[in-house]
C-alpha positions as CSV (number, residue, x, y, z in Angstrom):
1,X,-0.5,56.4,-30.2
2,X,0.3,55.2,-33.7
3,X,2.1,51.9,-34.0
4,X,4.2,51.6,-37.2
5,X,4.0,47.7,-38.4
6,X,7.4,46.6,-37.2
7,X,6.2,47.8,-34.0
8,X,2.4,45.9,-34.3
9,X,4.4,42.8,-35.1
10,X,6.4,42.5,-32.3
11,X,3.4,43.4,-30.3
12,X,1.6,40.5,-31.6
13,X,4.6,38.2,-31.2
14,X,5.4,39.3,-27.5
15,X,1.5,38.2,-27.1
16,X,1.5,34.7,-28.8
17,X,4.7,34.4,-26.9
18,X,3.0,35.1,-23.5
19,X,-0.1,32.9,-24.4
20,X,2.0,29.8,-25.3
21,X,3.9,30.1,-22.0
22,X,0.9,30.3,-20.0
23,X,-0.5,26.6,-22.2
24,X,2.9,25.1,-21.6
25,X,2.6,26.3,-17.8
26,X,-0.3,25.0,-17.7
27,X,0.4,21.5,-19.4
28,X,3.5,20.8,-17.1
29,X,1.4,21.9,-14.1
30,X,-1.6,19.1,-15.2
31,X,1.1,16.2,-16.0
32,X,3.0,17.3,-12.4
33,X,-1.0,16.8,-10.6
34,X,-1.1,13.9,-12.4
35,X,2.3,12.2,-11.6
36,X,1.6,13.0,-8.3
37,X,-1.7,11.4,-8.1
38,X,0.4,8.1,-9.9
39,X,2.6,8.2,-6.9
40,X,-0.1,8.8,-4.2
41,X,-1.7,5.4,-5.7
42,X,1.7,3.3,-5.9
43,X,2.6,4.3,-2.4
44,X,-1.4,3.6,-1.3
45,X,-0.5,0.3,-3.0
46,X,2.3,-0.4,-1.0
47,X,0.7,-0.2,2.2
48,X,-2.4,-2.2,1.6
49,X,0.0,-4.6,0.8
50,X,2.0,-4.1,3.9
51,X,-1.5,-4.4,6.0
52,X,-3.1,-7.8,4.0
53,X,0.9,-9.3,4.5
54,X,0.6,-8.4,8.4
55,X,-2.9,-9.8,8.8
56,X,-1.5,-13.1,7.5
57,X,1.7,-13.1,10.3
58,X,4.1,-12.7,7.1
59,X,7.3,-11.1,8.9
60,X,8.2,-7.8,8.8
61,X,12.1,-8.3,6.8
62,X,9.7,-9.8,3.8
63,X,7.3,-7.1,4.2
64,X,10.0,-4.2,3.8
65,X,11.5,-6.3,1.2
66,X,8.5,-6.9,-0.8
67,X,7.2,-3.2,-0.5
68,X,10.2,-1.2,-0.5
69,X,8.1,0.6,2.4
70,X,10.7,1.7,6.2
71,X,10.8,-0.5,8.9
72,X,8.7,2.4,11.2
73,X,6.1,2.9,8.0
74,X,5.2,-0.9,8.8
75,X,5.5,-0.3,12.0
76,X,3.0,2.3,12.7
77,X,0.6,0.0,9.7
78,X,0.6,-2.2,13.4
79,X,-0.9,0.5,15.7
């Protein structure tokens, strides 16, 4: 079937339009993967933190304090 120029055109721009969504997809689902590995590190942070305070008898009010990490997060850090 013959496509008449118009009809190329929009073909063409429907394609690059397709192609740039799947980039910017992509892009937002690398920077996602990456936040998430940012918070998997802060939170791994936190409770080595929470594990060297509890080796030295620090108590468990400054520990969730200082961490921001639950009560029963510490807790199980003891077990």
């Amino acid at each position: 079937m013959l496509m008449t120029i118009a009809e190329q055109l929009e073909q063409k721009g429907f394609e690059r339009g397709i192609k740039q969504g799947i980039e910017l997809g992509r892009e937002e689902g690398r920077e996602e993967i990456r936040e998430e590995g940012r918070e998997e590190g802060r939170e791994e942070g936190k409770l080595e933190t929470a594990r060297a305070l509890l080796r030295h008898g620090v108590s468990l009010d400054i520990i969730v304090t200082s961490t921001g990490l639950s009560r029963d997060k510490i807790e199980a850090l003891k077990h």
